[in-house]
C-alpha positions, 0 to 999 in steps of 0.5 A: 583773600583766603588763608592770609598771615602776615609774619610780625618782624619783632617776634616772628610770630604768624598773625592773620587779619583783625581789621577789614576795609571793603571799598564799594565793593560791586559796580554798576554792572553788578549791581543789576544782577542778582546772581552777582549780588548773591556771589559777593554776598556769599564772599563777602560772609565766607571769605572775607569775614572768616580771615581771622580763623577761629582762634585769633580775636573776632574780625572787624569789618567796614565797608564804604558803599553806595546803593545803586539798584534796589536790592543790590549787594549795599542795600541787603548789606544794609538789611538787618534780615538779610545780613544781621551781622552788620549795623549799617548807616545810610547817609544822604546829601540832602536828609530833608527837601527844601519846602518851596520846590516850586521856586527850585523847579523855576531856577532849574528852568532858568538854569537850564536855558542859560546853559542852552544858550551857552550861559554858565548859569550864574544869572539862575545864581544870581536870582537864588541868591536873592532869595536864597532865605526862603528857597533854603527854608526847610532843607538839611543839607549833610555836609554844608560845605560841599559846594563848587566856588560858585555855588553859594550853598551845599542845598544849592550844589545838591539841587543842581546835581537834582535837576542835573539828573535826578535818577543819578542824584537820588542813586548816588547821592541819596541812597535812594535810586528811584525804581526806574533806575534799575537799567532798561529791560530790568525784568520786574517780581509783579509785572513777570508774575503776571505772565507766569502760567501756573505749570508746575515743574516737570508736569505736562499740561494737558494741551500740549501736543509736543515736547522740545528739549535744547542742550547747551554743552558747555565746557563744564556743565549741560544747560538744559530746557524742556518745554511744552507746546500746543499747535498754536504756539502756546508753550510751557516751560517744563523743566531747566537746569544744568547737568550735574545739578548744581543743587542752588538757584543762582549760579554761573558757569565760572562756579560750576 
């Protein structure tokens, strides 16, 4: 995407880019990793953004995405701090609940045991249609005629997607993905702070009676860690890093 021109047939002259689409431009996996997040974002605002070159008109940027992790590449292209170039707008399916949830979550029950026992779930269809008025007071939906040809509504359609898997609908749907729905093993800011010891980097605590250092040779790169120990096991990470110093926080061997 560097450096691209295209050469106009009317008049052979060289032109760069004046319009960029970006289509969901990071995927499940990437969404859950910072270091991945951080390198696209930088793509995005050096090459992708700077195809134009100084002396064309300024470079129009779209791009279509979902917000799957917190803090992933969509949601800081949508933060006007970290990303003040970019106006963004978040849209969901269903912008405002319907008010009775108590009578939604009853027609999930019931949906959920015609499906257990090999139903299609027309009967729960059924019983909402009769009551379709009041189970919709309240509820926006932003597209009204997104529904399959058996649901009777798009506030329907989006409630069976709810009960379907809620961590999927509020990700995918919403724009909204729920904490818990940022993978098993997810490692947490508060929860990490708290088993942090305090050891500045490259000290010594004066507990510790010996040192370890561990070298990885990579192909382009030393990754090294020091650590610090005390005869009972408590350690100390004291120092890690990859030789040369990459002089950056987040980084992979393939940018080395």
């Amino acid at each position: 995407i560097r450096g691209p021109k295209f050469i106009r047939p009317h008049d052979g002259k060289s032109v760069r880019p004046s319009l960029v689409v970006l289509d969901d431009p990071q995927d499940d996996e990437s969404a859950r990793s910072l270091s991945q997040c951080e390198t696209r974002h930088r793509l995005i605002h050096g090459a992708v953004l700077g195809m134009a070159g100084p002396a064309e008109k300024k470079l129009t940027a779209i791009c279509l995405c979902t917000i799957i992790a917190s803090n992933d590449l969509s949601a800081t292209l949508l933060n006007r701090e970290k990303s003040p170039l970019w106006t963004g707008q978040k849209y969901q399916m269903l912008p405002r609940f319907p008010e009775r949830i108590d009578l939604w979550d009853e027609y999930g029950l019931m949906q959920r045991d015609e499906f257990r026992n090999d139903g299609d779930g027309h009967l729960a269809t059924a019983w909402y249609g009769q009551q379709k008025e009041i189970m919709d007071r309240g509820a926006i939906a932003s597209w009204p005629e997104r529904h399959a040809p058996d649901e009777l509504s798009a506030i329907q359609s989006a409630m069976n997607l709810y009960y379907f898997d809620k961590a999927a609908f509020f990700a995918e749907y919403q724009n909204d993905p729920l904490s818990a729905d940022l993978g098993e093993g997810q490692l947490k800011a508060d929860a990490l702070a708290l088993r942090t010891n305090g050891v500045m980097r490259r000290v010594v605590p004066l507990w510790a009676t010996r040192l370890t250092a561990a070298i990885d040779v990579g192909q382009k790169c030393l990754w090294y860690m020091i650590c610090a120990w005390k005869d009972d096991f408590t350690g100390a990470v004291i120092d890690y890093n990859s030789w040369p110093d990459q002089q950056r926080r987040y980084y992979t061997s393939a940018e080395i």
